[in-house]
GUVOMAR-347944 format. One record per residue: z, x, y of N, C-alpha, C in turn; residue number from 1; residue in one letter. Coordinates in nm, 4 decimals. Example, Ala and Ser with C-alpha at 12.3 -4.5 7.8 and 13.67 -1.06 7.14 Angstrom:
REM residues 2
> n_z,n_x,n_y,ca_z,ca_x,ca_y,c_z,c_x,c_y,nr,rest
> 0.7800,1.3190,-0.5690,0.7800,1.2300,-0.4500,0.7800,1.3200,-0.3300,1,a
> 0.7080,1.2850,-0.2250,0.7140,1.3670,-0.1060,0.7870,1.2900,0.0030,2,s
REM end
This chain:
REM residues 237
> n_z,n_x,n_y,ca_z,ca_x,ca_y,c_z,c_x,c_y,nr,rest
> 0.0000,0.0842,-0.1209,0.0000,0.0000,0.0000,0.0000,0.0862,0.1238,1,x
> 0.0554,0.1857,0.1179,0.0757,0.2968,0.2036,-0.0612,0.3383,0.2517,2,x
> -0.1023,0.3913,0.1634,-0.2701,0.4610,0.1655,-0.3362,0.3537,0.2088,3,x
> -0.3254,0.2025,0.1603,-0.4502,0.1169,0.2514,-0.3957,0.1049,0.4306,4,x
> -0.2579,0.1021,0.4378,-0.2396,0.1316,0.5844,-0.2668,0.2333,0.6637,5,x
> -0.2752,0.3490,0.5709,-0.2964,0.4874,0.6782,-0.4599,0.5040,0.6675,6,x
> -0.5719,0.4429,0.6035,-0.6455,0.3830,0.5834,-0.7223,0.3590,0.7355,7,x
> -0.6545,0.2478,0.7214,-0.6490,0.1567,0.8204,-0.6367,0.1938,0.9975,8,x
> -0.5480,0.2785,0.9663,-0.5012,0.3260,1.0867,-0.5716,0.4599,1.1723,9,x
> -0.6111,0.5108,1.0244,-0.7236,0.6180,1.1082,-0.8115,0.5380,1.0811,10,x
> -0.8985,0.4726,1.0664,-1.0065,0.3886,1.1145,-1.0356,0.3229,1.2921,11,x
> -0.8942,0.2784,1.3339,-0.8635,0.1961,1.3997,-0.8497,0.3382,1.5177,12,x
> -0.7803,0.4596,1.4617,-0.7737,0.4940,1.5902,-0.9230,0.5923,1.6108,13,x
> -0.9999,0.6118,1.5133,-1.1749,0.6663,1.5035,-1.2491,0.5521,1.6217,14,x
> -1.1897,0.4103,1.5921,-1.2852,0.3067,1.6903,-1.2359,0.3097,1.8236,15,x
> -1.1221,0.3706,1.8257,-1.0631,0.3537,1.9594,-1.1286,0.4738,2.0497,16,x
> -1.0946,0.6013,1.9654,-1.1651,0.6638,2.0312,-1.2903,0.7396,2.0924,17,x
> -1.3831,0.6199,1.9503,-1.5392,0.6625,2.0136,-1.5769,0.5595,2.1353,18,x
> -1.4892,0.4056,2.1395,-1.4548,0.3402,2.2804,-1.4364,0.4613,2.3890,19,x
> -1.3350,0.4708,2.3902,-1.2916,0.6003,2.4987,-1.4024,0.6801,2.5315,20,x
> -1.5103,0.7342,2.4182,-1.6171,0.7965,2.4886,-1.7018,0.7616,2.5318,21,x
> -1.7335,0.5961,2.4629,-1.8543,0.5246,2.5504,-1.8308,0.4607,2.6880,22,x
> -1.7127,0.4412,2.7056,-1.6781,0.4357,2.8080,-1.6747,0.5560,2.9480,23,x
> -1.6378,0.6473,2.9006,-1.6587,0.7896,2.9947,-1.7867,0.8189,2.9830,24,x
> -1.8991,0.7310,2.9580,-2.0198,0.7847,2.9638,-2.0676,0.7028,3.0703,25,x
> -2.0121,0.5622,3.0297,-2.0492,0.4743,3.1273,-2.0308,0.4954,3.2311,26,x
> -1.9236,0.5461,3.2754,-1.8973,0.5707,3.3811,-1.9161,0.7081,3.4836,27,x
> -1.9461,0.7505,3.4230,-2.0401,0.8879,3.4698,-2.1383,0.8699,3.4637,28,x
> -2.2388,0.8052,3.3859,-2.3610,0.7215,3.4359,-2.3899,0.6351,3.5656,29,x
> -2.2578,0.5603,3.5726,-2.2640,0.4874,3.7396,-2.2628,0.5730,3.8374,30,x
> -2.1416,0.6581,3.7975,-2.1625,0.7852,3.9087,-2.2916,0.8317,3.9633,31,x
> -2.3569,0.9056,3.8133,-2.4634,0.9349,3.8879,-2.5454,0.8735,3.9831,32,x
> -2.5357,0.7165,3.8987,-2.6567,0.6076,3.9899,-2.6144,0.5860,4.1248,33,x
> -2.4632,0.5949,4.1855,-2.4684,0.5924,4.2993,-2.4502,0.7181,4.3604,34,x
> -2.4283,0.8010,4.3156,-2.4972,0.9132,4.3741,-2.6267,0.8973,4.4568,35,x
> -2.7472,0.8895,4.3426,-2.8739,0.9322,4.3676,-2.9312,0.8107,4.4651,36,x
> -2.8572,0.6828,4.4962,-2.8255,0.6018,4.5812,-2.8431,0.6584,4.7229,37,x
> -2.7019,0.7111,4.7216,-2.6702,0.7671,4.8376,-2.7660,0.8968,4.8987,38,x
> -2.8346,0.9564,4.8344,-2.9100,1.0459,4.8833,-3.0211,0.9949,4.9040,39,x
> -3.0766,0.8747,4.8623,-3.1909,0.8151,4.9087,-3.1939,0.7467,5.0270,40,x
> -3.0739,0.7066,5.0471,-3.0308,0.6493,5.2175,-3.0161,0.7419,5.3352,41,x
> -3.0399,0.8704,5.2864,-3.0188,0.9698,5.3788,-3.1954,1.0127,5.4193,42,x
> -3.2391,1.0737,5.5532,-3.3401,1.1059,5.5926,-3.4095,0.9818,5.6421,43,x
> -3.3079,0.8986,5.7316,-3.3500,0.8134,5.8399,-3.3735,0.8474,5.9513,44,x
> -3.5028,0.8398,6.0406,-3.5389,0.8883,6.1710,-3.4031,0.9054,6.2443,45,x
> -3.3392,1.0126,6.2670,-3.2502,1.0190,6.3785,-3.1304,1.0811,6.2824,46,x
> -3.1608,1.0781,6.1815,-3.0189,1.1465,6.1232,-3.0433,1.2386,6.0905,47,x
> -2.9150,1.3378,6.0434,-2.9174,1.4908,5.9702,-2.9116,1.4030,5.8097,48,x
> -3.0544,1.5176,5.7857,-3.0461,1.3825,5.6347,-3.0877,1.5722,5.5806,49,x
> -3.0938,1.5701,5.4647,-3.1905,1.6785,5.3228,-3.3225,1.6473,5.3229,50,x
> -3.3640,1.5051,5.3316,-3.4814,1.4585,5.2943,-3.5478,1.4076,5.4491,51,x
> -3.6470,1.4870,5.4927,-3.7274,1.4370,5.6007,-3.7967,1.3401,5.5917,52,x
> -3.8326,1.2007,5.7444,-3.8957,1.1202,5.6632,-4.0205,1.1343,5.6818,53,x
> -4.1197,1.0302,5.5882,-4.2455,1.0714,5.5784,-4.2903,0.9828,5.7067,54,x
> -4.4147,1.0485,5.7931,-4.4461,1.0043,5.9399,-4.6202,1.0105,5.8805,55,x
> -4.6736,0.8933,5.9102,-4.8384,0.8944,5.9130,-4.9167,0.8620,5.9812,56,x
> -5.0140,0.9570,6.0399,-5.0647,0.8824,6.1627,-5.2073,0.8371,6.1074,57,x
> -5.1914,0.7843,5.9967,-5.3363,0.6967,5.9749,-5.3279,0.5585,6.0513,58,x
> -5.4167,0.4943,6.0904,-5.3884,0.3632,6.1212,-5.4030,0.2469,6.0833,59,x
> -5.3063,0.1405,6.0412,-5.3179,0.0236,5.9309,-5.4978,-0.0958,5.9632,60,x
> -5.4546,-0.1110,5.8766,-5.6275,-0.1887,5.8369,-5.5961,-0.3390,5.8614,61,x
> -5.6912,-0.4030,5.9350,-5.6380,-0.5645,5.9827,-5.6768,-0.5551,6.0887,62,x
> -5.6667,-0.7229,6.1140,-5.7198,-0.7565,6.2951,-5.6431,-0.7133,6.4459,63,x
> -5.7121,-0.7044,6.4749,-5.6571,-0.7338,6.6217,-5.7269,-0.8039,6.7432,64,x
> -5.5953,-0.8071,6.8414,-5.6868,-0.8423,6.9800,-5.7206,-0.7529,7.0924,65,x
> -5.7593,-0.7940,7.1732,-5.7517,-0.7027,7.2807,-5.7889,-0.7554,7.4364,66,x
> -5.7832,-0.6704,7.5182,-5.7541,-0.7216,7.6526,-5.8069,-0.6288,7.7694,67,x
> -5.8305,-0.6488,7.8556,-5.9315,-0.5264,7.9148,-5.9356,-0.6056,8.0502,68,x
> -5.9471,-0.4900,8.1349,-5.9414,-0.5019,8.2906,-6.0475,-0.3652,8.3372,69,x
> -6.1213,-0.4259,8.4687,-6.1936,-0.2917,8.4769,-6.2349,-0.2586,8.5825,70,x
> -6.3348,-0.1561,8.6243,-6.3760,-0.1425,8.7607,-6.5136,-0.0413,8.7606,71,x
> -6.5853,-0.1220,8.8061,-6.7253,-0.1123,8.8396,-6.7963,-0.0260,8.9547,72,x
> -6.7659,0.1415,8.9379,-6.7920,0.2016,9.0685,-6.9323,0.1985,9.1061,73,x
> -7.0827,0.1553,9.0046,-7.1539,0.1643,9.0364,-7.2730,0.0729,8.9431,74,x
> -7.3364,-0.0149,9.0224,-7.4485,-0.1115,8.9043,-7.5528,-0.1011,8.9954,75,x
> -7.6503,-0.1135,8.9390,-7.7968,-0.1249,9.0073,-7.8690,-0.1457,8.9504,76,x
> -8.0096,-0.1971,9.0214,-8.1314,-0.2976,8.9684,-8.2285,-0.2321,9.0591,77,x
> -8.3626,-0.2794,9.0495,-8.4591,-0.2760,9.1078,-8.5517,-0.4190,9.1102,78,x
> -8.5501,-0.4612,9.2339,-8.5467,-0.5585,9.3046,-8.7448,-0.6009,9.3060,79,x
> -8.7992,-0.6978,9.2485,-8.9123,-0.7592,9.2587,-8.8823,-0.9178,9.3123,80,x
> -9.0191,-0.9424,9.3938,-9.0554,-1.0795,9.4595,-9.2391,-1.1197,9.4014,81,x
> -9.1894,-1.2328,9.2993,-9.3163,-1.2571,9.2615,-9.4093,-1.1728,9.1573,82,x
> -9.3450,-1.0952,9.0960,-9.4024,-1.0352,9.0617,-9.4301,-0.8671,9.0808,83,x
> -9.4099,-0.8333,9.2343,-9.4385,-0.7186,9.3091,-9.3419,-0.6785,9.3456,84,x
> -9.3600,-0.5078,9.3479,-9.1982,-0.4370,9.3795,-9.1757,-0.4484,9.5044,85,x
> -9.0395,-0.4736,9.5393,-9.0520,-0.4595,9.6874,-9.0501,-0.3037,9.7529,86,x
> -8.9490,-0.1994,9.6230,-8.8947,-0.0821,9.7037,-8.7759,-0.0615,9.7390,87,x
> -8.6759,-0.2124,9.7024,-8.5681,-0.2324,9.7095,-8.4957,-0.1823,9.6064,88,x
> -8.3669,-0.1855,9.6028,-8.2789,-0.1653,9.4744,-8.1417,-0.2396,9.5350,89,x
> -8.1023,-0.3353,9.4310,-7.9831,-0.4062,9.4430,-7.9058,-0.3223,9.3807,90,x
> -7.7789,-0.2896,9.4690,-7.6654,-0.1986,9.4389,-7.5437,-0.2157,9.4598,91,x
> -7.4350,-0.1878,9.4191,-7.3085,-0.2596,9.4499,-7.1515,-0.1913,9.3549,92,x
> -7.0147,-0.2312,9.3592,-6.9525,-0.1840,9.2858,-6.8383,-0.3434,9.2782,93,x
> -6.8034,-0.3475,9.1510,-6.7478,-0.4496,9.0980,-6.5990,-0.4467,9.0311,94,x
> -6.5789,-0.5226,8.9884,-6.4423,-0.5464,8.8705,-6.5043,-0.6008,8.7470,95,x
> -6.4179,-0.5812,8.5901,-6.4659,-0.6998,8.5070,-6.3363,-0.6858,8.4247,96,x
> -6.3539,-0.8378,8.3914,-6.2032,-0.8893,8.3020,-6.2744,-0.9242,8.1644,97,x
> -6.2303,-0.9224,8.0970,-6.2720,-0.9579,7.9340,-6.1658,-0.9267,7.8041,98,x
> -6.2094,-1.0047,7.6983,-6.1125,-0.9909,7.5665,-6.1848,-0.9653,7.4691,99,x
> -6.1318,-0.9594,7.3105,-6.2153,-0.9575,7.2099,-6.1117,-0.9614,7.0675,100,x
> -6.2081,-0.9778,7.0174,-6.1042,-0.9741,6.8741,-6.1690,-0.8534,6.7516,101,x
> -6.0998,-0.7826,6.6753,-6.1460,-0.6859,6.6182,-6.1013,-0.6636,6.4630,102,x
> -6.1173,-0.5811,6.3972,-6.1247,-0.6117,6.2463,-6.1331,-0.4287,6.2165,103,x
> -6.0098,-0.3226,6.1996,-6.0241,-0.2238,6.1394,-6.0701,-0.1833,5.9811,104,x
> -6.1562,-0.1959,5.9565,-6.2157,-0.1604,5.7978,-6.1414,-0.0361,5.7556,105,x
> -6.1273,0.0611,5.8207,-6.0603,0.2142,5.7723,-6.0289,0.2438,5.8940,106,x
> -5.9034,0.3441,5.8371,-5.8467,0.4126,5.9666,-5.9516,0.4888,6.0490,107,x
> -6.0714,0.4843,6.0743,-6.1707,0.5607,6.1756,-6.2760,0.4673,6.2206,108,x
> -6.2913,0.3406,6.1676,-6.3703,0.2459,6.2211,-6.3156,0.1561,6.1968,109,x
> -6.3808,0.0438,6.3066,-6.3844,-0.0873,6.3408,-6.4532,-0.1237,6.3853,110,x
> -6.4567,-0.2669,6.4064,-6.5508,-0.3648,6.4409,-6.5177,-0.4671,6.5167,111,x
> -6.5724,-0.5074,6.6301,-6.5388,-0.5689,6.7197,-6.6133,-0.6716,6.8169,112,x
> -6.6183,-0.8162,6.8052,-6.6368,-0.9283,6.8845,-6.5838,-0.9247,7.0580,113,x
> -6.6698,-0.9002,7.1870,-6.5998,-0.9478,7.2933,-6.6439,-1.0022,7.3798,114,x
> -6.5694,-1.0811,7.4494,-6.6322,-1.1128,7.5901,-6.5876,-1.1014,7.7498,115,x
> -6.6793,-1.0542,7.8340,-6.5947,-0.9997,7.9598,-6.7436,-1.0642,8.0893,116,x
> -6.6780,-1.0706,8.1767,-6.7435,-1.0936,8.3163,-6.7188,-1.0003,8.4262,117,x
> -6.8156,-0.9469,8.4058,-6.8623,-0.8815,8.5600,-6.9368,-0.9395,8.6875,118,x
> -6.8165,-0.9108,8.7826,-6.8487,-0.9249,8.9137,-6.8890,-0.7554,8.9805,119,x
> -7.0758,-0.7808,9.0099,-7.0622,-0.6396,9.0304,-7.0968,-0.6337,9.1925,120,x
> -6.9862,-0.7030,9.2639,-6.9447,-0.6818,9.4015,-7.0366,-0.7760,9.5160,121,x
> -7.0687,-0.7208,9.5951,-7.1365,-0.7609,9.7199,-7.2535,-0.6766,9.7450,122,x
> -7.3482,-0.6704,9.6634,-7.4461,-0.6256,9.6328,-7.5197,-0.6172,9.7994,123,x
> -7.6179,-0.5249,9.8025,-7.6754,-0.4996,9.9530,-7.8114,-0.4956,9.8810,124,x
> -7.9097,-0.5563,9.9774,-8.0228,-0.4912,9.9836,-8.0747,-0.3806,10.0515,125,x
> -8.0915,-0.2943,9.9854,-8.1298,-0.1550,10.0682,-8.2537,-0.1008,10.1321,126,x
> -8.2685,-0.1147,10.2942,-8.1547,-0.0581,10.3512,-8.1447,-0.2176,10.4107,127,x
> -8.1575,-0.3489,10.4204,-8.1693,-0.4264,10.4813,-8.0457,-0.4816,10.5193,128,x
> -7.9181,-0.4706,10.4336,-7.8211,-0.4627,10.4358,-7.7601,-0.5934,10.3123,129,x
> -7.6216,-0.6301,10.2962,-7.5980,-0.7638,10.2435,-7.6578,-0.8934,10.2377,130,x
> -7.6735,-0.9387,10.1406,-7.7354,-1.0371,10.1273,-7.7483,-1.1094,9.9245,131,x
> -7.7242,-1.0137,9.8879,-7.7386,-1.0782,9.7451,-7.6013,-1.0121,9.6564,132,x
> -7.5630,-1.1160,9.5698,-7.4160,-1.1082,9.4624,-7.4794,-1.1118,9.3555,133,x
> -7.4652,-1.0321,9.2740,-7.5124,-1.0327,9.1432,-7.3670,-1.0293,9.0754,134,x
> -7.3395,-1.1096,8.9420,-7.2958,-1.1231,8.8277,-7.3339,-1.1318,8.7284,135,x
> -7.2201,-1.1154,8.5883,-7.2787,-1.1201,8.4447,-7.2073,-1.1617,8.3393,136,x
> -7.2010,-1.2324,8.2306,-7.1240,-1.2647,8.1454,-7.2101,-1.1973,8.0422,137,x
> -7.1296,-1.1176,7.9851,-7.1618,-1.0431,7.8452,-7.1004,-1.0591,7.7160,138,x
> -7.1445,-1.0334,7.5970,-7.1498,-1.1186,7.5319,-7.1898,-0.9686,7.3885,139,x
> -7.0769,-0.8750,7.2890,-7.1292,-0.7853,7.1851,-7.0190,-0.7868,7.1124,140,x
> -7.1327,-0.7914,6.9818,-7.0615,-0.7028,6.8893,-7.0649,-0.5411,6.8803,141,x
> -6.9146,-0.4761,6.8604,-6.9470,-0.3554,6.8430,-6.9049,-0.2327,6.7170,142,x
> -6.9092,-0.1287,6.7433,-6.8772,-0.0640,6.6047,-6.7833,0.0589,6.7163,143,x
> -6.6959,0.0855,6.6542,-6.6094,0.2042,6.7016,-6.5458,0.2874,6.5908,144,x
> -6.6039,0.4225,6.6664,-6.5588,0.5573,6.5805,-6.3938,0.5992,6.6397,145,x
> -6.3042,0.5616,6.5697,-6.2006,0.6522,6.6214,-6.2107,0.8079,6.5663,146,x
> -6.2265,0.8876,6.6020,-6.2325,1.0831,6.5713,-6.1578,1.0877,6.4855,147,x
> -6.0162,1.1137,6.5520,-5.8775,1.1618,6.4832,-5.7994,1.1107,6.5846,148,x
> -5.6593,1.1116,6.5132,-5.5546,1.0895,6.5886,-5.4416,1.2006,6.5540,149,x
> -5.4032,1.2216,6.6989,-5.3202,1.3699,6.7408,-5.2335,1.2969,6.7768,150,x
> -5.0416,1.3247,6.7798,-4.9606,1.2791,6.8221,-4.9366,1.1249,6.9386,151,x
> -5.0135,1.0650,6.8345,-5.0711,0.8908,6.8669,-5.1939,0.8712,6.9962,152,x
> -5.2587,0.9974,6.9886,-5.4010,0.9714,7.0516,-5.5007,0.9960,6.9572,153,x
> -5.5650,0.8613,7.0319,-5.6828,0.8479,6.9203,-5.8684,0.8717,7.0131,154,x
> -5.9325,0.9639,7.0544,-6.0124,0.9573,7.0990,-6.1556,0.8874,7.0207,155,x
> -6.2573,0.8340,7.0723,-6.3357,0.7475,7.0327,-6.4449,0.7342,7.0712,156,x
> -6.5528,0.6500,7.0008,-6.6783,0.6265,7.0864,-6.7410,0.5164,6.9579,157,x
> -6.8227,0.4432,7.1038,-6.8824,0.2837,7.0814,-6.9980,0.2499,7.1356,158,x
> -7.0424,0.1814,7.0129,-7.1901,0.1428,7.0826,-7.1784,-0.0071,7.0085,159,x
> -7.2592,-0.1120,7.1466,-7.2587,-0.2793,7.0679,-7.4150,-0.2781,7.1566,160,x
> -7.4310,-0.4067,7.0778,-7.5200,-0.4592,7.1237,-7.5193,-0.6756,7.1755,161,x
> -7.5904,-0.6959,7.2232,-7.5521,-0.8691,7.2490,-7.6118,-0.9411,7.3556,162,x
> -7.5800,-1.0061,7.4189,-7.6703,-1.0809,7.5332,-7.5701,-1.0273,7.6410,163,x
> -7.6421,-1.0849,7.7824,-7.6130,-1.0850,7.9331,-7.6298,-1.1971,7.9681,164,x
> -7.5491,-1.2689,8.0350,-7.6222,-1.4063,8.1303,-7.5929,-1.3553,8.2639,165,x
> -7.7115,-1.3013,8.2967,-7.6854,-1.2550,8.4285,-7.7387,-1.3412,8.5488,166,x
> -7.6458,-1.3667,8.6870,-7.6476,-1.4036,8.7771,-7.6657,-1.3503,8.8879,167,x
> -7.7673,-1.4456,8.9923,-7.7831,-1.3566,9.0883,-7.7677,-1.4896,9.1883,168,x
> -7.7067,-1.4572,9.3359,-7.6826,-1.5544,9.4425,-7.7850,-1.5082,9.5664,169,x
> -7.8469,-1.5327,9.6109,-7.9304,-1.5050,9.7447,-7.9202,-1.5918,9.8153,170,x
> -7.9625,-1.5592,9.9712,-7.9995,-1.6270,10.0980,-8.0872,-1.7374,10.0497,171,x
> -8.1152,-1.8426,10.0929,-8.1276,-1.9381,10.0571,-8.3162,-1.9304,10.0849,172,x
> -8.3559,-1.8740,10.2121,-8.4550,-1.8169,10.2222,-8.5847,-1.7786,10.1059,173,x
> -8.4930,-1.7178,9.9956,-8.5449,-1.6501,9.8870,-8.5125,-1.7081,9.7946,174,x
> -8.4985,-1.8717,9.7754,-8.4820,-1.9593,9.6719,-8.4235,-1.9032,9.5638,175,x
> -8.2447,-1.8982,9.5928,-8.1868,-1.7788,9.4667,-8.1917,-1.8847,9.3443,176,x
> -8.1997,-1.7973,9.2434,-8.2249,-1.8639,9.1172,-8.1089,-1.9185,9.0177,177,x
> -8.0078,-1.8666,9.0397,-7.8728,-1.8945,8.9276,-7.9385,-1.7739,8.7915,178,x
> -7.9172,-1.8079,8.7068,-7.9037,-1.7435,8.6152,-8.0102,-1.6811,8.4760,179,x
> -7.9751,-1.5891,8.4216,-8.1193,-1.5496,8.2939,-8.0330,-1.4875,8.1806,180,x
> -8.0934,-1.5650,8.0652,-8.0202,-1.5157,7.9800,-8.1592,-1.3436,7.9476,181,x
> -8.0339,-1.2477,7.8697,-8.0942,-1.1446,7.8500,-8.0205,-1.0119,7.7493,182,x
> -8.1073,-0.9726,7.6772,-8.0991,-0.9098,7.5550,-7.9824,-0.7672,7.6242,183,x
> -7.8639,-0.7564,7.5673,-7.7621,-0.6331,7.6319,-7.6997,-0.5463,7.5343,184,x
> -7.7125,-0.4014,7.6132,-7.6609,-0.2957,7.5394,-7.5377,-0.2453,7.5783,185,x
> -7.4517,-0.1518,7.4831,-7.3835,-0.0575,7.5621,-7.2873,0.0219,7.4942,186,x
> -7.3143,0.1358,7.5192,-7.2255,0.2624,7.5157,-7.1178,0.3396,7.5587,187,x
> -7.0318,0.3951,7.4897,-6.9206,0.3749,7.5473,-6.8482,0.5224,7.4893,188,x
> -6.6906,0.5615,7.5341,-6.6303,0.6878,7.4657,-6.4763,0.6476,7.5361,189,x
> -6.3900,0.7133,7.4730,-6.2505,0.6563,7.5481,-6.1182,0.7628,7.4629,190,x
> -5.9866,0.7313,7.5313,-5.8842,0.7123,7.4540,-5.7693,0.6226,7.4411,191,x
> -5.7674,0.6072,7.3080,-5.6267,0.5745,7.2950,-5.5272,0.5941,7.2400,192,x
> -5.3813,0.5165,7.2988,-5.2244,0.5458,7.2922,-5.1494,0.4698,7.1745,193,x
> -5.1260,0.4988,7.0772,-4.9830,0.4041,7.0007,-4.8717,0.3970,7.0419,194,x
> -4.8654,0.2803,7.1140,-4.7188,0.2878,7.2388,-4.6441,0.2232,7.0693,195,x
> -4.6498,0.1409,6.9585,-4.6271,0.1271,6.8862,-4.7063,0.0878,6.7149,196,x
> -4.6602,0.0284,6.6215,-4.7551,0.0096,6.5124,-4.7967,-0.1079,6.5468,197,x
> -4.7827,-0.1371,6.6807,-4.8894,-0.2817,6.6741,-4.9359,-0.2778,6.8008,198,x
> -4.8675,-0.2532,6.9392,-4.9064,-0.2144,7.0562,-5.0305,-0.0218,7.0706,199,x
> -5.1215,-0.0724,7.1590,-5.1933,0.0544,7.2098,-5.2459,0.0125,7.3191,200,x
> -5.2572,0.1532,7.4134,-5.2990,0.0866,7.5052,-5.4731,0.1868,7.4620,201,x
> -5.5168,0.1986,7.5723,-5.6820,0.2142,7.5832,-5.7459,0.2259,7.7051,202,x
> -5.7727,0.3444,7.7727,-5.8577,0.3720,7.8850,-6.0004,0.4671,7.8296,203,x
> -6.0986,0.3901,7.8761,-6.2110,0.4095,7.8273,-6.3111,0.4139,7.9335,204,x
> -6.4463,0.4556,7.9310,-6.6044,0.4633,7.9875,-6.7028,0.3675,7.9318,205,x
> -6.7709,0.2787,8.0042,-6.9031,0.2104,7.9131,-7.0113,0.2077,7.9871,206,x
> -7.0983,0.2279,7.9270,-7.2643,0.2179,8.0069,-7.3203,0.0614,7.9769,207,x
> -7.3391,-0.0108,8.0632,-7.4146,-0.1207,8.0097,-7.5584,-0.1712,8.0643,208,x
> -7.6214,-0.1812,7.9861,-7.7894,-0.2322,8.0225,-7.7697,-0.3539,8.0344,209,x
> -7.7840,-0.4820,8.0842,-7.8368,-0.5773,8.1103,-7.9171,-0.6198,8.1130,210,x
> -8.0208,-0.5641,8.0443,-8.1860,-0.6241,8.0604,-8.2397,-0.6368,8.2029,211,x
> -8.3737,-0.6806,8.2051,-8.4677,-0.7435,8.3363,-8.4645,-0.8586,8.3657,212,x
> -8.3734,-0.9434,8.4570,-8.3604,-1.0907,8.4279,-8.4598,-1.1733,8.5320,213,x
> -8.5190,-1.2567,8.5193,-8.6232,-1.2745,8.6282,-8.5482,-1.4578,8.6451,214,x
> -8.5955,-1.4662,8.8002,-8.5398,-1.5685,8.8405,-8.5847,-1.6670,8.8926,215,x
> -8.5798,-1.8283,8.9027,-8.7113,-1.9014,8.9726,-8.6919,-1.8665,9.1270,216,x
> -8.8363,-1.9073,9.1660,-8.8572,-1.8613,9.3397,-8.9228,-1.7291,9.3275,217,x
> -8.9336,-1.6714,9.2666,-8.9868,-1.5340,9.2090,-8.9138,-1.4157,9.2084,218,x
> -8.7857,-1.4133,9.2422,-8.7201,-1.2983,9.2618,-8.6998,-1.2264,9.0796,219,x
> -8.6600,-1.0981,9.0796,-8.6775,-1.0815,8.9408,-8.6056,-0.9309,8.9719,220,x
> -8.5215,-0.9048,8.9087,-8.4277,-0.7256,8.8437,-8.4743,-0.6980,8.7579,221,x
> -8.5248,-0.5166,8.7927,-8.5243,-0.4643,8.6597,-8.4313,-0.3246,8.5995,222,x
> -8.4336,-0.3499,8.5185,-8.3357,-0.2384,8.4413,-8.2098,-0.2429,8.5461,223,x
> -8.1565,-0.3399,8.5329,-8.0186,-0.3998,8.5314,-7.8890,-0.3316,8.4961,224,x
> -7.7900,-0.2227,8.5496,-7.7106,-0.1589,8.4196,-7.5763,-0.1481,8.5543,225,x
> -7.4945,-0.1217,8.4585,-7.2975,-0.1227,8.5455,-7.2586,-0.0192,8.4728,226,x
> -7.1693,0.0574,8.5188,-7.1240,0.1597,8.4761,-6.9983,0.1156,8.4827,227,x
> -6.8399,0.1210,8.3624,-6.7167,0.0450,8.4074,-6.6288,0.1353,8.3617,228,x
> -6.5102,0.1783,8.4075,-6.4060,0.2439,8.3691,-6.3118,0.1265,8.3260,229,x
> -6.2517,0.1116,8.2150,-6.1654,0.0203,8.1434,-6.0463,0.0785,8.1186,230,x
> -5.9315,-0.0384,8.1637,-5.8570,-0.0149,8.0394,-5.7945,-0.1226,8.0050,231,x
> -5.6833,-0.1343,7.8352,-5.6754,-0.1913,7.7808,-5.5687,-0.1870,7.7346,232,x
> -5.5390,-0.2961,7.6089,-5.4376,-0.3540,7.5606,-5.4678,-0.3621,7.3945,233,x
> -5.4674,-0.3482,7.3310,-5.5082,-0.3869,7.1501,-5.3547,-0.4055,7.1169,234,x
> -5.3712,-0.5889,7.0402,-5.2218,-0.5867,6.9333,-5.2817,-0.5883,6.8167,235,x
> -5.2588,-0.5196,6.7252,-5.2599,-0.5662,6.5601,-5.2060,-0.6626,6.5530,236,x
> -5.2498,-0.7922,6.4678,-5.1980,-0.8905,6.4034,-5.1112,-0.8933,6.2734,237,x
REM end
């Protein structure tokens, strides 16, 4: 009876104490896990961390908008009546406001819908003096190369293409015509800022053609073009 108790008893204390070791495993297992916890919480922007964090200046893929203000130091035309040159050139300097919406495919291009109006000032006939306002509502799609981006500048260049509805106001004399629709280009180069991952701003150059818009009464522009210094606003959506 003896022997089935002592039996018994080293059995009992064999289970007890391979408990005891699965237990000290367990628990040095948690250890570790919060350990390796805690070192993963470390190397937050601004702290003394081991682990630096990772910073990328690619730029995320998705829409945006944008917003644009501008100024027009120089547009000009060449001025026909009826058909015949006069010798004139309509010349002038303007503002233009416009928006657009855009679509990054890869961090170095995009694609972009906009629309903006130019007022290109108080146009003169030269040398005869004031007398004709020319305006324009434009109207492209475009494609933009961003280069690279250096410590959140991104330099660039753009070319669209699209219509003009260009306007012209005259002395009444010269039966002004209102408006012509017309086939529009334009070229462009710039930079921009990541004020954040969704804010940038954007100061840029564009060349724009306007076409030859001809007008009733016979008045008629040719080779139509504004030169605009921009700048801008883009949010990612």
């Amino acid at each position: 009876m003896m022997g089935v108790f002592g039996r018994a008893g080293r059995l009992l204390l064999a289970f007890l104490a391979m408990m005891a070791l699965t237990g000290a495993a367990h628990a040095a297992d948690k250890a570790d896990a919060e350990m390796e916890a805690m070192m993963a919480s470390l190397g937050k922007p601004g702290d003394f961390s081991l682990a630096a964090p990772a910073v990328s200046e690619d730029a995320a893929s998705g829409w945006y908008v944008r917003a644009d203000v501008g100024y027009i130091p120089t547009s000009s035309a060449s001025l026909s009546y009826l058909g015949l040159p006069t010798g004139l050139d309509v010349s002038g300097a303007g503002w233009s406001l416009g928006g657009g919406i855009g679509y990054r495919f890869f961090p170095f291009l995009r694609g972009e819908v906009s629309i903006e109006y130019l007022s290109l000032g108080a146009a003169s006939l030269t040398p005869i003096g004031p007398g004709v306002g020319a305006s324009a509502t434009v109207g492209l799609a475009s494609v933009y190369w961003d280069i690279i981006t250096l410590a959140g500048f991104t330099p660039y260049l753009s070319i669209g293409a699209g219509f003009a509805i260009d306007s012209l106001s005259a002395p009444a004399a010269l039966s002004p015509a209102g408006n012509s629709w017309e086939f529009a280009w334009a070229a462009g180069a710039g930079v921009s800022f990541a004020v954040s991952s969704s804010f940038s701003l954007d100061l840029g150059y564009r060349y724009l053609d306007l076409g030859s818009p001809s007008y009733a009464g016979g008045l008629a522009l040719g080779n139509s073009t504004a030169q605009e210094v921009r700048f801008g606003l883009r949010y990612a959506l």
